[in-house]
DRENGU-676509 format. One record per residue: chain; x, y, z of N, C-alpha, C in turn. Coordinates in steps of 0.1 Angstrom, whole numbers, padded with zeros to 4 digits. Layout:
# residues N
+--------+-------+-------+-------+-------+-------+-------+-------+-------+-------+
! cadena !    nu !    nv !    nw !   cau !   cav !   caw !    cu !    cv !    cw !
+--------+-------+-------+-------+-------+-------+-------+-------+-------+-------+
!      A !     X !     Y !     Z !     X !     Y !     Z !     X !     Y !     Z !
...
+--------+-------+-------+-------+-------+-------+-------+-------+-------+-------+
This chain:
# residues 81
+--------+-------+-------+-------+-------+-------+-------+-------+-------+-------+
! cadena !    nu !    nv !    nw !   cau !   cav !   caw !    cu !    cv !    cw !
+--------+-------+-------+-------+-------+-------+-------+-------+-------+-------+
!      A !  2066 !  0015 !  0210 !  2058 !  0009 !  0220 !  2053 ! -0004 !  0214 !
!      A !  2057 ! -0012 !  0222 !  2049 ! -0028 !  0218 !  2040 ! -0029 !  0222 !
!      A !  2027 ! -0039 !  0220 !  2013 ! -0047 !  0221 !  2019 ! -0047 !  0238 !
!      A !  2026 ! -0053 !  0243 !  2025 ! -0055 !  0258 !  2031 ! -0044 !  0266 !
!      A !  2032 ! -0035 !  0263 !  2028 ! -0021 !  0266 !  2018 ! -0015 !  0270 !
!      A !  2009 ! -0021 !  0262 !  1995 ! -0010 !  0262 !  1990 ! -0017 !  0270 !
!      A !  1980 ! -0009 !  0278 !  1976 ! -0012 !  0291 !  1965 ! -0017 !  0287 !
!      A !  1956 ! -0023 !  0294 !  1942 ! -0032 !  0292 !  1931 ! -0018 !  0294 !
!      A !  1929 ! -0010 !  0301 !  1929 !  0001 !  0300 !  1927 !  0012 !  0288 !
!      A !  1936 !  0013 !  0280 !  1942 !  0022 !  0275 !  1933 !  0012 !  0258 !
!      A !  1941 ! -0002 !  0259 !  1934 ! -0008 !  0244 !  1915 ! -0010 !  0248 !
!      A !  1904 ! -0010 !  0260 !  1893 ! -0007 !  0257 !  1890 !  0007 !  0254 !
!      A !  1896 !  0014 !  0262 !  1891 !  0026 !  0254 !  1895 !  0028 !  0242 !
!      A !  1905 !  0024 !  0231 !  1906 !  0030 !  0220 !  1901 !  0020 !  0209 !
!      A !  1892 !  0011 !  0217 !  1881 !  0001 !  0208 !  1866 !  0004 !  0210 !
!      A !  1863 !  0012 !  0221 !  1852 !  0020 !  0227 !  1853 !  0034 !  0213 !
!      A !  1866 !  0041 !  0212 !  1863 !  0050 !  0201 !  1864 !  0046 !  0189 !
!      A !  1870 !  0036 !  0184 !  1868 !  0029 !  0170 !  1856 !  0029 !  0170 !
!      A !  1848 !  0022 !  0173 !  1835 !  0013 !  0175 !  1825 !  0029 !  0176 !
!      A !  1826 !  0038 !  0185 !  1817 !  0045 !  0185 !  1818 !  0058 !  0171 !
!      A !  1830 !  0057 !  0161 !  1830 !  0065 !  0151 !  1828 !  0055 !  0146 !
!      A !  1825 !  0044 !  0141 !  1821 !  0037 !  0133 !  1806 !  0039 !  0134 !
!      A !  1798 !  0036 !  0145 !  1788 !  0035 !  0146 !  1776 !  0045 !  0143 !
!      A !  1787 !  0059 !  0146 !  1782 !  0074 !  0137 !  1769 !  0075 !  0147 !
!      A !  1766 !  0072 !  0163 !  1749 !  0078 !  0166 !  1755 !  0088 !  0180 !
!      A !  1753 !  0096 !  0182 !  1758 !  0109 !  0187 !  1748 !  0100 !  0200 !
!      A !  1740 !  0098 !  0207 !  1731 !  0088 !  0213 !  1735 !  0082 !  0222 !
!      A !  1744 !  0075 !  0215 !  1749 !  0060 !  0220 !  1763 !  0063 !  0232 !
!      A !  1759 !  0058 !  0243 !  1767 !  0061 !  0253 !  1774 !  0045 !  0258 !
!      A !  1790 !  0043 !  0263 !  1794 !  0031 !  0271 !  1795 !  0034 !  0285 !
!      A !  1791 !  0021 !  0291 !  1799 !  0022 !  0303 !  1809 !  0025 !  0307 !
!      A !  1807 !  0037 !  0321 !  1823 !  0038 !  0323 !  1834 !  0029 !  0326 !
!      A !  1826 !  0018 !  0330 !  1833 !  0006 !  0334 !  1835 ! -0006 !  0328 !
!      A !  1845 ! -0014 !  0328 !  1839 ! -0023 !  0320 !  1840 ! -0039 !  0328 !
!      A !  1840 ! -0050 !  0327 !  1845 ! -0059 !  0337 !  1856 ! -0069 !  0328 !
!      A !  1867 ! -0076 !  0335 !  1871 ! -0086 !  0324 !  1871 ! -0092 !  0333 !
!      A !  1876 ! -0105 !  0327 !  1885 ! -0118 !  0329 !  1891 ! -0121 !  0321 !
!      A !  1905 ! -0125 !  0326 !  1915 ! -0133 !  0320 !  1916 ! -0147 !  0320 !
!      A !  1913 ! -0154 !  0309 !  1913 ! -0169 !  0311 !  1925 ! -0176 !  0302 !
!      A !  1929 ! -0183 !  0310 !  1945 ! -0184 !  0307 !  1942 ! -0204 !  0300 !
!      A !  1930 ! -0207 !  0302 !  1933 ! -0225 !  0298 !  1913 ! -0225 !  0296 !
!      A !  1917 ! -0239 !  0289 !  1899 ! -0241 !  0286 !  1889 ! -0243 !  0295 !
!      A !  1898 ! -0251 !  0310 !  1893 ! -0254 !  0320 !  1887 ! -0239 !  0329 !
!      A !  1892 ! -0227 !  0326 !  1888 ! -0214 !  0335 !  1879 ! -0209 !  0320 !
!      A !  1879 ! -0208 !  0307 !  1868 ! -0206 !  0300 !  1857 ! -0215 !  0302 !
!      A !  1856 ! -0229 !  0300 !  1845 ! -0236 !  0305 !  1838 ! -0232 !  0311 !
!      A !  1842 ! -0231 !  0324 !  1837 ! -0223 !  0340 !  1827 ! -0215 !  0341 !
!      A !  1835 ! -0202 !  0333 !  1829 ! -0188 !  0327 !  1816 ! -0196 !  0318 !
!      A !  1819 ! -0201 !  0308 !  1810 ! -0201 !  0297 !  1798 ! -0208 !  0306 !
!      A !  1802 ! -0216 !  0315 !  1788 ! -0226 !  0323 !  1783 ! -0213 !  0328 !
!      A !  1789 ! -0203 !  0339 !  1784 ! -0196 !  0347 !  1772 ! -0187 !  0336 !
!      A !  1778 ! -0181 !  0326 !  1772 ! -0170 !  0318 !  1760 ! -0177 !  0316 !
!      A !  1761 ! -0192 !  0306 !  1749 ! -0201 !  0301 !  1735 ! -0204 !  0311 !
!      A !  1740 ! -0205 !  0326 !  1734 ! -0207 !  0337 !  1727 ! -0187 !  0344 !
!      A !  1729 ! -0184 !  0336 !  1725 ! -0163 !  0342 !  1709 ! -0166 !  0336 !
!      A !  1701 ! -0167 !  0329 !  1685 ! -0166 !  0326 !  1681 ! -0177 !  0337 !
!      A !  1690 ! -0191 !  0342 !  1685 ! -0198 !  0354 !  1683 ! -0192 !  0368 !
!      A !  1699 ! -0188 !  0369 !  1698 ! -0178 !  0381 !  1684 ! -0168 !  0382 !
!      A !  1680 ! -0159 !  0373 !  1672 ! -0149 !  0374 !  1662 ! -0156 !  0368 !
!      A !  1657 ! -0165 !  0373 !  1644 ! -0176 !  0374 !  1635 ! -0165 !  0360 !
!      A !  1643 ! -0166 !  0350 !  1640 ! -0159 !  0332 !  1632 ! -0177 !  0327 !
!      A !  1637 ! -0186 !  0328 !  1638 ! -0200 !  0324 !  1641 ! -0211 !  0335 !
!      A !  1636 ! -0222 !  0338 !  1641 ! -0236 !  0344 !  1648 ! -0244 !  0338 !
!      A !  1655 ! -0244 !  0330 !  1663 ! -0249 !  0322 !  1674 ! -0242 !  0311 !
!      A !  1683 ! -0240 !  0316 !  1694 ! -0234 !  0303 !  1686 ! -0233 !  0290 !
!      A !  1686 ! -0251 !  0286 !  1683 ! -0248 !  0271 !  1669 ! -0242 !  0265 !
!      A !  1662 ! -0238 !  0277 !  1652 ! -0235 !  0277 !  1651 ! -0217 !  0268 !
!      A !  1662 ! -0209 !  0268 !  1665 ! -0201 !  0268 !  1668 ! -0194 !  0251 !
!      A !  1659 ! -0189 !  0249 !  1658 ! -0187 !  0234 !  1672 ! -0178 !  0226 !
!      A !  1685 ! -0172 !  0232 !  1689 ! -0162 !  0232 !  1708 ! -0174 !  0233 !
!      A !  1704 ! -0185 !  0238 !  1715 ! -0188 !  0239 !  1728 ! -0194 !  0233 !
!      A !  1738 ! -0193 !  0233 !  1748 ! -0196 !  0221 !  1758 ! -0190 !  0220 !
!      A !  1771 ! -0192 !  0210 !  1781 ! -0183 !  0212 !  1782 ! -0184 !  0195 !
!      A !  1789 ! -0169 !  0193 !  1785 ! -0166 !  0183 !  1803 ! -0167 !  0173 !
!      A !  1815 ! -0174 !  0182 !  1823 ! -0174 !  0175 !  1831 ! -0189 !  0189 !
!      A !  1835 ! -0195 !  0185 !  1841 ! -0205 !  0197 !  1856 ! -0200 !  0193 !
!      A !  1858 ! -0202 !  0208 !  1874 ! -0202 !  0209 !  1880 ! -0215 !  0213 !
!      A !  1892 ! -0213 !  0206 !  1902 ! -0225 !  0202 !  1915 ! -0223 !  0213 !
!      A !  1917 ! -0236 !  0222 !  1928 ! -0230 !  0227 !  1941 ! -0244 !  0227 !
!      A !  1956 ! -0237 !  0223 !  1965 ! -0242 !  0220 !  1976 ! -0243 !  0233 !
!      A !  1984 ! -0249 !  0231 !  1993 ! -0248 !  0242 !  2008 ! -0250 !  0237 !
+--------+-------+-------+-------+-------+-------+-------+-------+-------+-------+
């Protein structure tokens, strides 16, 4: 079976049980669901990254993005063509 085989599906859930026998807390529960997006260019990540950065504005949390104590990304992605 090759990597483009495996269903999108099939590789969260077997990162959902890596992740939860690592984590060892009998507790800790995931959603059953999960959401994606596929972003295929920097111009459809941008997008996303604006919308996410703009979520404590939406829900009047802050008047200003940068206002927002919590904000940032914790690994940037690089994209090639």
């Amino acid at each position: 079976m090759t990597a483009s085989e495996i269903s999108y599906e099939n590789w969260v859930q077997y990162w959902k049980s890596l992740f939860s026998k690592r984590l060892q807390n009998k507790g800790f529960r995931w959603q059953s669901n999960h959401w994606d997006r596929r972003m295929r260019n920097e111009e459809q990540y941008e997008e996303k990254w604006m919308y996410v950065t703009n979520n404590p504005v939406r829900h009047a949390l802050v008047d200003d993005h940068e206002k927002w104590p919590y904000r940032g990304e914790l690994h940037p992605l690089y994209w090639t063509v």
